[in-house]
N, C-alpha and C positions, 0 to 999 in steps of 0.2 A: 504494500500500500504506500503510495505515495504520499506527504501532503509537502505543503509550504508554508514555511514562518518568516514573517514580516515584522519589521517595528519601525514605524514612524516618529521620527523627534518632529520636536516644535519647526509647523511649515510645512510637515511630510504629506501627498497628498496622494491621488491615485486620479486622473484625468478620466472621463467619463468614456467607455467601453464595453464591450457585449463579451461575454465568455466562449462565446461559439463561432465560428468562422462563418461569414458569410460566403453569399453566393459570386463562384468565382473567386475564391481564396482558398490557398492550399494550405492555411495555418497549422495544420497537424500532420500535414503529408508523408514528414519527416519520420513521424512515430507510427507503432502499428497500432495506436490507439483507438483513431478515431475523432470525432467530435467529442465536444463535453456537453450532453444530457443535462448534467446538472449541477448546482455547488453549492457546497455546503461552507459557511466562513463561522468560523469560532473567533469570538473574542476572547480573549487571553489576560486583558487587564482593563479596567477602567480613564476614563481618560478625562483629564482635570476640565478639559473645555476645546471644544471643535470635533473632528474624527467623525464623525455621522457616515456610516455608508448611506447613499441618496441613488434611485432609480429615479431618474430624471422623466422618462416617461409615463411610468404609471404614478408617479406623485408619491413613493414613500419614501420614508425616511429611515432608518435603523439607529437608533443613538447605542453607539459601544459599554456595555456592561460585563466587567470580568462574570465568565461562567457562561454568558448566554451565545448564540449561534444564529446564526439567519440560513435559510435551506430556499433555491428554487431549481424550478428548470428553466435552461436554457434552449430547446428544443421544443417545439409542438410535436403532438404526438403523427403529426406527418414525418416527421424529420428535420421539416424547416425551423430553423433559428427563430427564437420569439424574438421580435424586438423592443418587447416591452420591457427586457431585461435589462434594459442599458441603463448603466451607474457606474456610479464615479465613488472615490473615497476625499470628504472635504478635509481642509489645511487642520492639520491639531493646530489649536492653538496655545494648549497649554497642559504639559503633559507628556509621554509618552502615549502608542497606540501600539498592542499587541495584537496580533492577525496569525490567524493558522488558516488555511483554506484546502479542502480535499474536490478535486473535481471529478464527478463521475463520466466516466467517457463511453463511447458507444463499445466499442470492443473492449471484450472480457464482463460485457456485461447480458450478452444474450440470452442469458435463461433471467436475468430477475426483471426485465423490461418487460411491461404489460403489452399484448397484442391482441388484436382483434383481428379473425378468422376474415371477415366480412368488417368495410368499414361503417356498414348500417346495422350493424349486430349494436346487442343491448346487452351483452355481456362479456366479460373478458378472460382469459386463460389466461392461469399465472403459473409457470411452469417453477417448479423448483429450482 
């Protein structure tokens, strides 16, 4: 399992971005991964002031709490990239900002992804 750990000093920011490759970019080609499905970010410590993860599209905000986590996907269950996922991490202002993040990616992941037989089916197979 892979993850990655981040720490932001005062100023440290993350520029607004989608976790998944768009269309016509070969962002993961490299690896035999895949796309990223989904992401899970753990916050790791509390932060005195600033650090908000923000999805700029859908209008939320996450304020960093040591312990707690944010989880989406980044994929529709077609395949294609949501782009409702797109977020940014704001400036700390004051503080430290701890980040761990695991991204779930399409390969190695084939038996716990949900399918549907039929895409007008009303129910779904979850394979172990």
């Amino acid at each position: 399992m892979q993850i990655k750990v981040v720490n932001y000093g005062i100023g440290g920011q993350y520029e607004p971005h989608y976790d998944h490759a768009r269309d016509g970019e070969d962002a993961f080609s490299d690896s035999s991964t895949g796309n990223r499905i989904a992401t899970l970010l753990f916050y790791l410590s509390d932060v005195e002031a600033g650090g908000a993860t923000v999805f700029t599209i859908a209008g939320a905000r996450v304020v960093p709490s040591k312990g707690d986590a944010t989880f989406w996907y980044n994929l529709l269950p077609s395949g294609q990239g949501d782009f409702t996922t797109r977020h940014a991490g704001c400036p700390v202002l004051s503080g430290l900002k701890w980040v761990c993040n695991k991204w779930i990616h399409e390969r190695g992941q084939e038996f716990r992804k949900q399918c549907k037989p039929d895409k007008n089916a009303d129910w779904d197979i979850h394979v172990p």
